[in-house]
GUPANU-332467 format. One record per residue: residue in one letter; x, y, z of N, C-alpha, C, CB in turn. Coordinates in steps of 0.001 Angstrom, whole numbers, plus 500000, padded with zeros to 6 digits. Glycine has a CB too. Example, Ala and Ser with C-alpha at 12.3 -4.5 7.8 and 13.67 -1.06 7.14 Angstrom:
REM GUPANU-332467
A513190494310507800512300495500507800513200496700507800511308495527509046/S512850497750507080513670498940507140512900500030507870514084499402505725/
//
This chain:
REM GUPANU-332467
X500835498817500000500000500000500000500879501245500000499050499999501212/X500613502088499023501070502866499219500266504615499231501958502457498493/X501055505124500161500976506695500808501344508179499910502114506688502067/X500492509036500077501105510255499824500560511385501349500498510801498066/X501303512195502104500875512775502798500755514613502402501574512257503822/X499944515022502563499864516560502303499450517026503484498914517065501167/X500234518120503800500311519009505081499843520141504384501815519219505892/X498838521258505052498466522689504219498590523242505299497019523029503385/X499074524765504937499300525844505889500547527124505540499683525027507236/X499792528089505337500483529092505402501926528933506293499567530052505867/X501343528679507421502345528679508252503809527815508499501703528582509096/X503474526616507687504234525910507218505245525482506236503833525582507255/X504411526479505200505091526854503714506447527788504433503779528020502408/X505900528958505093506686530070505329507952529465506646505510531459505849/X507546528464507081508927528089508490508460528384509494510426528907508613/X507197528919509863506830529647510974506270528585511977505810530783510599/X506017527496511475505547526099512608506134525486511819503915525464513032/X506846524490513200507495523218512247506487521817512146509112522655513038/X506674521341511215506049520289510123506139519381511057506797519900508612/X505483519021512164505745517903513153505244516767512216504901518028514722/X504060517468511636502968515796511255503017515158510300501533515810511102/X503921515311509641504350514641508545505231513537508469504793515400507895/X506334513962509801506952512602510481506121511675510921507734512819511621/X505247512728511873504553511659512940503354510676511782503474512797514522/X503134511298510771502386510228510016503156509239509034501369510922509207/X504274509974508589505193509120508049505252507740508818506499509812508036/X506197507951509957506016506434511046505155505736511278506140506472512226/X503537506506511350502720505747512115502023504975511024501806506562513080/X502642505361509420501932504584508245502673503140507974501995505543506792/X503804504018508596505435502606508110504993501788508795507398502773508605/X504376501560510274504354500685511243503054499451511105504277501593512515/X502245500717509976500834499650509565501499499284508322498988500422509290/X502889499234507686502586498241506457502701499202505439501074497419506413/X502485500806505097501941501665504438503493502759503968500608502307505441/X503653502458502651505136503022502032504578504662501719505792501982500250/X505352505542502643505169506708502144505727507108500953505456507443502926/X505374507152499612505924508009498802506137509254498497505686507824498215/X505574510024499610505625511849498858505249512414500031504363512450497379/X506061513418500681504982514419501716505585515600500561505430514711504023/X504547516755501169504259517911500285503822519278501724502657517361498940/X504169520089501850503283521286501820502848522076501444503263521724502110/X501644522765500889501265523669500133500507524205500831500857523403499046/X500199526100500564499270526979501664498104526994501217499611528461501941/X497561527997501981495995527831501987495791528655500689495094528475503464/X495828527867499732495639528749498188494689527471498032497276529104496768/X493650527640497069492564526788496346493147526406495176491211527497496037/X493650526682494151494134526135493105495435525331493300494259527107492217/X496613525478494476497130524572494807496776523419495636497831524999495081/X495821523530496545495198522137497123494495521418496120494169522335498304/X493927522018494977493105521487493969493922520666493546492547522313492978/X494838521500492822495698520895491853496394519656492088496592521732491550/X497179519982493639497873518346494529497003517467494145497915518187496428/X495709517449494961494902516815494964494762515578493936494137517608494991/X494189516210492963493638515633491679494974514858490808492889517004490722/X496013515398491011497402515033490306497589513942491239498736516248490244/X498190513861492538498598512585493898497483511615493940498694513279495706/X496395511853494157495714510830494651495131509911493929494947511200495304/X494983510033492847495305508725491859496427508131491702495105508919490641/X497460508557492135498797507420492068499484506498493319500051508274491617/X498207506901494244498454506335495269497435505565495779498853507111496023/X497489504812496663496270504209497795495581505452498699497086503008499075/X496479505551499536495915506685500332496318507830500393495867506502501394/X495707509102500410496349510423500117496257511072502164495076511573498530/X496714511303502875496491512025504071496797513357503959497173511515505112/X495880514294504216495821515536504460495590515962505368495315516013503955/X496388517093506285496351517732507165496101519198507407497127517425507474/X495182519590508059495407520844508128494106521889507574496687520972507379/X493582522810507839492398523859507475491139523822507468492418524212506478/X490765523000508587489741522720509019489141523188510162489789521777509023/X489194524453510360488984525506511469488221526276510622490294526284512183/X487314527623511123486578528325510286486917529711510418485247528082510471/X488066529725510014489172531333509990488971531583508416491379531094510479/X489526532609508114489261532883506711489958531874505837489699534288506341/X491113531479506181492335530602505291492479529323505468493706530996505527/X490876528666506437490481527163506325489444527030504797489487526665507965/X490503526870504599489381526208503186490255524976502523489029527652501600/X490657523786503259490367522347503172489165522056502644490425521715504368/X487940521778503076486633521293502801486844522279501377485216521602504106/X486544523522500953486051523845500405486913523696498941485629524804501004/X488438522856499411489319522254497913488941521635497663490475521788497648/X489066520396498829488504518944498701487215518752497721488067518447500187/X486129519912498128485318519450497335484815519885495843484528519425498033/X486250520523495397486153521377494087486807520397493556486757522920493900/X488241519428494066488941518812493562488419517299492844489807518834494469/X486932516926494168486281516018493295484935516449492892486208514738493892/X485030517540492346483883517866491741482447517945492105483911517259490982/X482710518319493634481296517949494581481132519352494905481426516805496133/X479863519564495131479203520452496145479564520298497511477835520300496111/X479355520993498720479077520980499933477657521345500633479951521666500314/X477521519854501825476598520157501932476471519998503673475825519487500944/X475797520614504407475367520461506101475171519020506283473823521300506621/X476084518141506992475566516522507302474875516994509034477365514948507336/X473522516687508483472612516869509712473392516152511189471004516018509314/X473669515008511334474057514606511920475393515359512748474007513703511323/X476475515798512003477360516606512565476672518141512952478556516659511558/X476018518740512498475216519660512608474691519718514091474252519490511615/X473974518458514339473289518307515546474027518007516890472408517329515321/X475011517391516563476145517073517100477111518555517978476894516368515770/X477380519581516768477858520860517074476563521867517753478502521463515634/X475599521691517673474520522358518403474902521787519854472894521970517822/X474714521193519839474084520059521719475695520564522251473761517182521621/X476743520569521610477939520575522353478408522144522393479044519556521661/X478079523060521670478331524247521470476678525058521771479066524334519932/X476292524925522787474701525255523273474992526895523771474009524012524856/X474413527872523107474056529070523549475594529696523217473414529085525185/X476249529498522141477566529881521639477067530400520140478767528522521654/X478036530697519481477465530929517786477438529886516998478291531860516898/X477095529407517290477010527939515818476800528450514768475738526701515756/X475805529409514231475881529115513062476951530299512210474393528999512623/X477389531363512853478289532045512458479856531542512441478076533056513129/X479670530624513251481504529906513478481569528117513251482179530215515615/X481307527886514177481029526439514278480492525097513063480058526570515228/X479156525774512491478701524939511418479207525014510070477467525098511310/X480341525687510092481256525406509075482067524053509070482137526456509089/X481832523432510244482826522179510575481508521614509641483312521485512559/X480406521483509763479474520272509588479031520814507838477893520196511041/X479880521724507514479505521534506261480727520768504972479050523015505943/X481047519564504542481689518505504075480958518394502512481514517180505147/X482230518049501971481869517554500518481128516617500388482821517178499779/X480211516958499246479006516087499233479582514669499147477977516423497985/X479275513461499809479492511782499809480819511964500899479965510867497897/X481224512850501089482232512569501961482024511998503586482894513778501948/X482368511120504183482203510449505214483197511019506297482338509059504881/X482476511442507140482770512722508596483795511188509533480382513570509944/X484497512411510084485869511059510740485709512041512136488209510936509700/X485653511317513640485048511702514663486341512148514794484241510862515619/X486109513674515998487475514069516432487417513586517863487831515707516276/X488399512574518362488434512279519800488196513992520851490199511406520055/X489204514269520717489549515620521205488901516821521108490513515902520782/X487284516566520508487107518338519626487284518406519363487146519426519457/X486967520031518955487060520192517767486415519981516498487727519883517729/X487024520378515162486462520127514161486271518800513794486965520711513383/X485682518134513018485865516557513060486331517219511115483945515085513637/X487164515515510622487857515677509819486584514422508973489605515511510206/X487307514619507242486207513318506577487289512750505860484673513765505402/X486520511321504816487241510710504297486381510800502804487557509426505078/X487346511494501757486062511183500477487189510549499223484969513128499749/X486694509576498615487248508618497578488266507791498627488098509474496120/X489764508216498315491058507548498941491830508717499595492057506748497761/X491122509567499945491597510791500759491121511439502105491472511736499975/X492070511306502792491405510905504212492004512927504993492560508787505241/X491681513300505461491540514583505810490789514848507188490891515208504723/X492871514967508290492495515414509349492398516760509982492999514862509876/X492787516925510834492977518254511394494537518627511685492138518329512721/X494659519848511312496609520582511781496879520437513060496985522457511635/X495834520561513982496368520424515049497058519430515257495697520519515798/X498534519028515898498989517931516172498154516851517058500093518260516667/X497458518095518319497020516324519220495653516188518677496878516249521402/X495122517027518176493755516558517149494119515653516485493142517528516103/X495072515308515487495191514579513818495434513129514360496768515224512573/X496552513632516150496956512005516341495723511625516634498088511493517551/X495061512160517233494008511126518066493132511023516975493176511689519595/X493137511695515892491826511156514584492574510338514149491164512194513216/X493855510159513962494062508742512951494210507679513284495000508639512202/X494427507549514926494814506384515890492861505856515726495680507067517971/X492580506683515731490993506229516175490368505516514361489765508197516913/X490932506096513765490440505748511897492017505175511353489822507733510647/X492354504493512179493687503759511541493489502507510766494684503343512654/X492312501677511574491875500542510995491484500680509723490949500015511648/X490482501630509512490080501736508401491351502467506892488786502576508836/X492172503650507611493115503752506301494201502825505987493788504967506300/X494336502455506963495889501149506571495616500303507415497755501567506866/X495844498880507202496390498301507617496869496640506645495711498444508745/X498016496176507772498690495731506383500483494904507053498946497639505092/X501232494204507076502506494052507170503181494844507893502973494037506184/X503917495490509049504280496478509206505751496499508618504031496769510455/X506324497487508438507597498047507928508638497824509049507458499626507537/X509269497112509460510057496681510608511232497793509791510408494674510897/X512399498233511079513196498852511047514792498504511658512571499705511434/X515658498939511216517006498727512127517882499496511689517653497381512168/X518254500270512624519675501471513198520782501227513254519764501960514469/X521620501414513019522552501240513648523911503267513257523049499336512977/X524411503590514224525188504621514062526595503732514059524955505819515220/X527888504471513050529027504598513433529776505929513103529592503564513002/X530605505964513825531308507065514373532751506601513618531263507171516208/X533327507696513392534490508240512590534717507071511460535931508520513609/X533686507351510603533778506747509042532873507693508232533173505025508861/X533188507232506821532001507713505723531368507388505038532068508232505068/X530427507698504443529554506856503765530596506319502204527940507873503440/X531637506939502038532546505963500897533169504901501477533762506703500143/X533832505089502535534059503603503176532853502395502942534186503832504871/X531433502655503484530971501915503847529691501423502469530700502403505219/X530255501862501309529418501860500126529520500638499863529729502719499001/X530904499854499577530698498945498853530153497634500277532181498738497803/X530006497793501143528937496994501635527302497147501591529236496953502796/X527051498627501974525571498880501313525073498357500135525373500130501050/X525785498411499057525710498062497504525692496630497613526995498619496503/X526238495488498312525947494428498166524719493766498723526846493985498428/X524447494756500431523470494762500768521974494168499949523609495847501059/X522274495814499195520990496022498554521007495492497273520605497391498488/X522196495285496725521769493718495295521362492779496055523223492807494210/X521610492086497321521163490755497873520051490807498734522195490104498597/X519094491614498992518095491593499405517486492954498755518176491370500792/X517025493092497560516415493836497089515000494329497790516394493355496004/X514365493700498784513389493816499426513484494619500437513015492836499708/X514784495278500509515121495599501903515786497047501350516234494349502835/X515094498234502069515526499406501705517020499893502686514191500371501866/X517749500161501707519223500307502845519445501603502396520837499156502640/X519830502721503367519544503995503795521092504381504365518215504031504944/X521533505622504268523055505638505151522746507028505439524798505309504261/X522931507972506117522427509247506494524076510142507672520570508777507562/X525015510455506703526322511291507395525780512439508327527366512074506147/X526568512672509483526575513767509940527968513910510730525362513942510661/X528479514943511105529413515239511461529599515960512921529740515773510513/X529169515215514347528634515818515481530356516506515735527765514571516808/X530316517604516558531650517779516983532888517955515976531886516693517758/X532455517798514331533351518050513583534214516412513200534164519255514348/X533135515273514081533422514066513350532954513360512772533734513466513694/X533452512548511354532302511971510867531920511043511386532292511688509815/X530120510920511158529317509748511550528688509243510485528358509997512543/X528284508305510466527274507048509513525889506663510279528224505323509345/X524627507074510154523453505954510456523076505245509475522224506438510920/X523609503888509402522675502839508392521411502650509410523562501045507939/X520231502449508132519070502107508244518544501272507216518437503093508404/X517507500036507418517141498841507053515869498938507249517738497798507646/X515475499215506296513265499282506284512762497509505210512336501659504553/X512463496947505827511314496091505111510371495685505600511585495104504640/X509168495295505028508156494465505335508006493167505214507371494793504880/X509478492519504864509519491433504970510479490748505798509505491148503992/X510273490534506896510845490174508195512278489388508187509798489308508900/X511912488573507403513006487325507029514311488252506267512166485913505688/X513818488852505501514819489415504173515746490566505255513640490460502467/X514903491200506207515190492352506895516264491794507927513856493050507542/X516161490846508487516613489812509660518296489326508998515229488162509799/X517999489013507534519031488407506958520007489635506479518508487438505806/X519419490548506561520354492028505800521260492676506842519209493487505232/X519983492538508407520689493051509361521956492312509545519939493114510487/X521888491187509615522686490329510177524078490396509287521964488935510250/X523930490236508362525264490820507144525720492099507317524807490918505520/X525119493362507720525877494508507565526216494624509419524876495946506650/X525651493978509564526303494056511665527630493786511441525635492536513142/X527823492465511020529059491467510645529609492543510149528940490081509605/X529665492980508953530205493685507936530675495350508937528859493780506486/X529972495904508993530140496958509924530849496505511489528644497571510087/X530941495530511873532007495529512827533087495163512533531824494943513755/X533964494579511098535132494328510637535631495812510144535054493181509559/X534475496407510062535194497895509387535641498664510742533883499068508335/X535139498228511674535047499506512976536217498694514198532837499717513882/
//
């Protein structure tokens, strides 16, 4: 199965909040089985959420979107979403009634019932936490920016967007080498278990070089057998 994630926000485009949720969904897709291919941010413009939209989510399984689902001037999520599949928007009574009983003698209909208005066929995704609740329409699932909003909507609608094999992982750091030293073992690595994504990531703490190899598969056996060769391999070098 595979992933595309889209994060929207002014604020994000510009550096001004950092992009927590794009990791945090990255991982929490790897762990159900679910290959991220693409995160993206784009702001609260309508012809760029359109445009993502309609271009990503046909080349993928699941598209996750985050973000503009508040009723400020520059939430207009719902109102891409539903240009992008060609829908109207319409009041789902049910969320409607829902934001009345919980928002009693407040403004609902000047603030609030903008949450309960969703692209037409689109299916409303409960917010644990308040808040706005997020929907799911075609293969595009659309939570909220808030960080502890989005976790607790996708932990709660996880079953339903992925699940699947999980993506098992393995680390390992070394210290004072480089990734040219340690190529022509990666390279054999990854001709001999092609199933197995092998990753090397330099940094230089203190002005020395370091190496993190990393080992992503969903296939346990292949992952087990890769680790076990570059451990070997990486402790004759070190």
């Amino acid at each position: 199965m595979l992933a595309t994630i889209l994060t929207i926000g002014n604020e994000l485009v510009s550096g001004d909040v950092e992009n927590s949720n794009a990791a945090w969904l990255a991982r929490r897709l790897g762990a159900r089985g679910v290959k991220v291919v693409l995160t993206a941010s784009v702001p609260d413009e309508l012809d760029r959420i359109v445009g993502f939209v309609q271009r990503e989510a046909p080349l993928v399984d699941r598209l996750i979107v985050t973000g503009g689902l508040g009723s400020t001037p520059d939430d207009i999520t719902r109102e891409a979403l539903a240009a992008a599949f060609g829908v109207g928007q319409a009041v789902v009574p049910e969320l409607e009634a829902e934001l009345r009983a919980r928002f009693e003698g407040a403004d609902v209909d000047g603030y609030f019932l903008r949450w309960a208005e969703l692209p037409e066929g689109a299916a409303p995704l409960t917010n644990p936490l308040g808040g706005a609740p997020g929907f799911r329409i075609g293969n595009v699932w659309v939570l909220p920016g808030l960080p502890s909003e989005m976790e607790a909507m996708f932990d709660a609608a996880a079953d339903g967007i992925a699940a699947g094999a999980p993506i098992g992982s393995w680390r390992r750091r070394i210290a004072g080498t480089t990734e040219r030293r340690l190529n022509p073992l990666l390279e054999e690595a990854s001709a001999r278990w092609p199933a197995v994504l092998v990753g090397s990531y330099p940094s230089f703490p203190g002005g020395v070089p370091e190496v993190e190899v990393v080992l992503k598969s969903s296939d346990p056996d292949a992952l087990a057998e890769a680790v076990a060769f570059l451990d070997s391999g990486l402790d004759a070098l070190t």
